[in-house]
N, C-alpha and C positions, 0 to 999 in steps of 0.2 A: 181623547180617544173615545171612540163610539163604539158600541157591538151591539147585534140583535140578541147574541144569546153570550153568557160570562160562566163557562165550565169553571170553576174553580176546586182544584183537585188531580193533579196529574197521574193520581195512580192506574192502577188497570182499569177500574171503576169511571174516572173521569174521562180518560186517553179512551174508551169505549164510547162513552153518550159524545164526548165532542165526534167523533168518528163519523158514528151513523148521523148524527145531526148534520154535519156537513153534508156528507154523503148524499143526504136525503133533503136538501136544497133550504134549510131553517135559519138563513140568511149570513149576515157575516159572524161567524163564532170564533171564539176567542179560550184558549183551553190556557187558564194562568195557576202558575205552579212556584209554590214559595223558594222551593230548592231544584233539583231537576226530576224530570221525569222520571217517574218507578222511583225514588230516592225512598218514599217515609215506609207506608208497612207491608207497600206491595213487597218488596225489595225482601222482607223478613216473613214473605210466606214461603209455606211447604210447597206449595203450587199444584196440591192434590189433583186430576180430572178423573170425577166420579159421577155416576147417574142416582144412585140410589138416594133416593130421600121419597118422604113419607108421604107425599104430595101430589095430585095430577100436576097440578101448576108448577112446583118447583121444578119435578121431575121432565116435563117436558122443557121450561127453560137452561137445565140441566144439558136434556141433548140438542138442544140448539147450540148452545155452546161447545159442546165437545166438538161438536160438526166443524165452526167456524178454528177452535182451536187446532183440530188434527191437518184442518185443511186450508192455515193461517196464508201461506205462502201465494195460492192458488183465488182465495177470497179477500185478502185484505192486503195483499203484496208484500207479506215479510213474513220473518219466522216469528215460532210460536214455541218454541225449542221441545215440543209433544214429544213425548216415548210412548208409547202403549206398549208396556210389560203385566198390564192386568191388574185389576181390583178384582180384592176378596173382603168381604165383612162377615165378622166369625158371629156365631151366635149358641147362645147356651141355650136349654130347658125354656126359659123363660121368654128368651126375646121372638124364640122361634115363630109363633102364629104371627106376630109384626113383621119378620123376615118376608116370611110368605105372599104373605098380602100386598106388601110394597115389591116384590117381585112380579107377582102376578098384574099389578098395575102398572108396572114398568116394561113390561112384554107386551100390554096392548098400545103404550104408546110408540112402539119398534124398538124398543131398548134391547138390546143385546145380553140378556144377563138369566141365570139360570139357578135354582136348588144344587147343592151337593152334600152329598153326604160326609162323613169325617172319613169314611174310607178312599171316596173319590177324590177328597180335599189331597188327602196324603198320597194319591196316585201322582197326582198335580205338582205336589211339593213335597218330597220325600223328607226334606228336614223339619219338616214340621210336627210339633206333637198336639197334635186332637182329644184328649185327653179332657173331660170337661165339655167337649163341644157336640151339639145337638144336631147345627147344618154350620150352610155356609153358602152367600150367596156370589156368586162368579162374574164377574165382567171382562170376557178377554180383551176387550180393545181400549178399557178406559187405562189411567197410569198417570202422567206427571207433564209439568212445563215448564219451563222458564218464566218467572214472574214480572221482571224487569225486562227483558226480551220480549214480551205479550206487550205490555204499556207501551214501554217504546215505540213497534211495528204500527197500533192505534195511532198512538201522537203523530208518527213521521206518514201514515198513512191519508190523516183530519189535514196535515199541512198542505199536501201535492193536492187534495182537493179543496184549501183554499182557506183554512182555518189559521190565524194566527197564534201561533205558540208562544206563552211569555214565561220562560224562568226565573229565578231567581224575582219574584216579584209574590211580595207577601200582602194579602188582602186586611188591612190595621181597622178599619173601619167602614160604616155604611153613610150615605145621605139617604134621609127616608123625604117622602112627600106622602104625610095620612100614611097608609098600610102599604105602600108600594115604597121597594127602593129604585131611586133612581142612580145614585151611580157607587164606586166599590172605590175607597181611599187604601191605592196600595205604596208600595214601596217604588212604583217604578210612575206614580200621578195616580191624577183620577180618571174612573174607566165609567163611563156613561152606558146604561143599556136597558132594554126591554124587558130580560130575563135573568135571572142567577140560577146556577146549577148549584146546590150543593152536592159534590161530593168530597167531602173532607177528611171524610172517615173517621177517625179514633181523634182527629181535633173536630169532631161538627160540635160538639156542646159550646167549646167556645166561639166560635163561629157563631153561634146561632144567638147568642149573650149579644152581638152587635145588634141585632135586630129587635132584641129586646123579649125573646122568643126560647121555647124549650122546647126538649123532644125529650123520648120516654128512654134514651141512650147511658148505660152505664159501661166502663171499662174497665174489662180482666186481661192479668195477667197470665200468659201462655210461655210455658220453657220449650224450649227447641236441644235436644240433646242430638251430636254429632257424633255416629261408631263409625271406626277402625272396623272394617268385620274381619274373622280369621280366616285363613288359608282355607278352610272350609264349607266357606258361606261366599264366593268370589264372585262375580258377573253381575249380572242383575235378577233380582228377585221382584216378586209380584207388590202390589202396595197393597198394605194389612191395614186395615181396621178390626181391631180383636175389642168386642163389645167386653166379652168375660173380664178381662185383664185390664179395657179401660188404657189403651195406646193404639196409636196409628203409628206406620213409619213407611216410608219409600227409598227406593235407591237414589244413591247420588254418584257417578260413573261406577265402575265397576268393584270398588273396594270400599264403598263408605254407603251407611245410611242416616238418613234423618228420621229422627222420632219425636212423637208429642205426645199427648194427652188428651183426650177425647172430651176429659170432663175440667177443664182449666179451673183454678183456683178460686173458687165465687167468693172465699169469704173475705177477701176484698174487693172492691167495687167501688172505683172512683168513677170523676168527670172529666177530668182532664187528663190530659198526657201528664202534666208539670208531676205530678204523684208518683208517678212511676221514676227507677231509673234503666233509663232503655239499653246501657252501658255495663247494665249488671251483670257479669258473670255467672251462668248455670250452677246452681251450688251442688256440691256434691249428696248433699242426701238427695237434690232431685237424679242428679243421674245413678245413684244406687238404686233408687226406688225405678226408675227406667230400664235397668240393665236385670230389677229383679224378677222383672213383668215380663219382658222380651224372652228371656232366658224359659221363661217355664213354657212358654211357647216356641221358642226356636234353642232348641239346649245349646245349638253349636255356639250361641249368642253370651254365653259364660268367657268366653278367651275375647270376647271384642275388647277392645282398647277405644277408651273414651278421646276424643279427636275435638272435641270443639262444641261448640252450642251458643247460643243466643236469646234474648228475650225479645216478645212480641208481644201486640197488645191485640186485643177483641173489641167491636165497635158492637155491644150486646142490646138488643131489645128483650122487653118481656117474653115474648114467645120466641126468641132465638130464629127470626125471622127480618129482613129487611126492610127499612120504610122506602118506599118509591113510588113519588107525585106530589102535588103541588101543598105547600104549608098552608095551616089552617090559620095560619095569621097574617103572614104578609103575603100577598096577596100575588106577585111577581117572584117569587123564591118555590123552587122546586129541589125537592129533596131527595139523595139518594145515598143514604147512609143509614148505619145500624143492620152492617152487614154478619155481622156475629157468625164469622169463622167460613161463609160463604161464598164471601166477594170474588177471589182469583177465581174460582170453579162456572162461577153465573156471569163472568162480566160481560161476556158479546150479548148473551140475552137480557143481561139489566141497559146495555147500549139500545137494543135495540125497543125494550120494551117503553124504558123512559122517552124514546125519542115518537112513540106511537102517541103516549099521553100528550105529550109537550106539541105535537102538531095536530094531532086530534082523529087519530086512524079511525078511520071506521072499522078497519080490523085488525085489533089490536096482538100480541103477541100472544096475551093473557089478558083475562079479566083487568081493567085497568087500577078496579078497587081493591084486587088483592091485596098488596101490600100497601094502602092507605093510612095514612096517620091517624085518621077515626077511625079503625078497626080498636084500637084501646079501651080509648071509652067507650065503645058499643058492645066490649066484651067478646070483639070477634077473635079473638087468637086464635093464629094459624094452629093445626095440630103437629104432635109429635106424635111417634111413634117408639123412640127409644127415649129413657132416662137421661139422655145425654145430647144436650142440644147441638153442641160441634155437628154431631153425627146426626142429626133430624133427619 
């Protein structure tokens, strides 16, 4: 088997670059996926859509994306499962001049999102208690999507324009020739090609072990806790990022939400998956500790009844920022991983962005060295704006 380009990675991340690659004529691609598509950590995201971040760059790849996901069906010919029930990021004393600033920069690139005060916040959401809080910054149209529904609609979208899909086909090794590989030893033969995608996500370390090769990638672990909400908390509610408190949660149909943690468990930090167990049940001092954060901010959140939870892993760089473009070693491998908590929210504009480098757009989405693997050593780190890299 031959291919010009070898996506390897079927999650939203991959099922995106193969996508637009097809789409935008970058020869015969090939999107190969160990298990099925959306299976590994798309599957185990919250599936946040949010604009706020600290960034001109991220921020407008940001609403690129929101764009293509609100209007999944109409641009890419499938659902995108989008609610827009609204993003709010709460902010105390402290976070507030960063609030601002990243607002203010998000309205010149047409983002939709505004200052509120704790009394306007509470006009907004009457169960809420403001108590603690400084502002509060508003998004009425961003909210949520289906993770594996997104992938999916990509993969079966790269297909009809002419991409080959290979499942159950695990990438066990490389043929290199000098710095260049020439073909991918999977489980289903050997795949001959011009170019490798990496998106692998929370497996690139290993991955990248084949080539004989590192990236600056460590992995945390992230709890996902499941409420029961009570008789008084029913419908749908906005999706919270509360910086004070240090949780995010959104709705999940009308009687349950999802919650996480903004600032996931650093002080472990593996390479591999193999470290983790992805099987572990939510312990309960984490969902006490969840139910005790939520409750001081939403009181009627004291009667929720704990329903479920999951663990998930983070694909983390140093700067809590993305690598995306070509490896400073092997010479034919293009990297798009070291998504650190960002990947489901950016993946149409990391589709599209990667596909600008890889064919050589004279106008690019973004700067194409933004997210560069030499930004490391050169001491370029993206910035932050809050303590809390999830939420950059």
């Amino acid at each position: 088997m031959r291919f010009d380009v070898v996506v390897v990675g079927g999650g939203s991340t991959g099922s995106s670059i193969a996508y637009y690659l097809t789409a935008r004529g970058a020869g015969r691609v090939a999107l190969v996926e160990k298990d099925h598509v959306g299976w590994g950590q798309t599957g185990r995201s919250t599936a946040v859509v949010r604009l706020h971040y600290s960034t001109h760059e991220v921020a407008k790849m940001a609403l690129v994306s929101w764009r293509v996901l609100k209007n999944m069906e109409k641009v890419v010919g499938g659902p995108s499962g989008f609610t827009a029930c609204g993003f709010v990021i709460l902010a105390g004393e402290e976070d507030y001049q960063g609030l601002k600033r990243n607002v203010e920069m998000q309205r010149e690139l047409g983002i939709n999102t505004r200052i509120m005060s704790p009394d306007e916040l509470k006009q907004l959401e009457p169960r809420i208690n403001v108590d603690g809080l400084h502002a509060a910054a508003y998004e009425p149209e961003s909210g949520y999507a289906d993770p594996v529904t997104t992938a999916q609609t990509f993969a079966k979208a790269a297909v009809n324009g002419g991409c080959s899909l290979m499942e159950s086909c695990e990438v066990k090794g490389v043929r290199m020739a000098g710095n260049r590989v020439e073909r991918l030893i999977t489980t289903r033969g050997e795949i001959e090609t011009d170019l490798v995608v990496n998106a692998t996500g929370v497996w690139c370390n290993g991955f990248m072990e084949m080539f004989g090769a590192e990236l600056p990638v460590k992995l945390m672990k992230e709890e996902i806790v499941v409420w029961s909400r009570p008789e008084g908390f029913r419908g749908p509610h906005l999706v919270v990022g509360d910086l004070p408190h240090n949780y995010y949660m959104r709705p999940f149909g009308d009687s349950q939400t999802y919650m996480g943690s903004i600032n996931p468990d650093m002080s472990r930090q593996e390479r591999h998956v193999s470290a983790f167990n992805l099987e572990e049940k939510v312990g309960i001092d984490t969902a006490s500790r969840y139910g005790e954060a939520v409750s001081k901010r939403f009181p009627v959140m004291a009667e929720a009844r704990l329903a479920g939870g999951w663990v998930g892993l983070y694909d983390v760089t140093p700067d809590w920022h993305p690598i995306i473009g070509f490896s400073k070693k092997v010479e034919n491998l293009f990297n798009a991983v070291g998504l650190s908590g960002h990947g489901f929210k950016l993946c149409p504009a990391i589709g599209m962005l990667a596909t600008d480098i890889i064919l050589g757009s004279k106008t690019p989405l973004i700067d194409p060295e933004f997210f560069s693997e030499d930004r490391f050593g050169k001491g370029r780190l993206i910035g932050m704006t809050y303590k809390y890299g999830v939420i950059s």
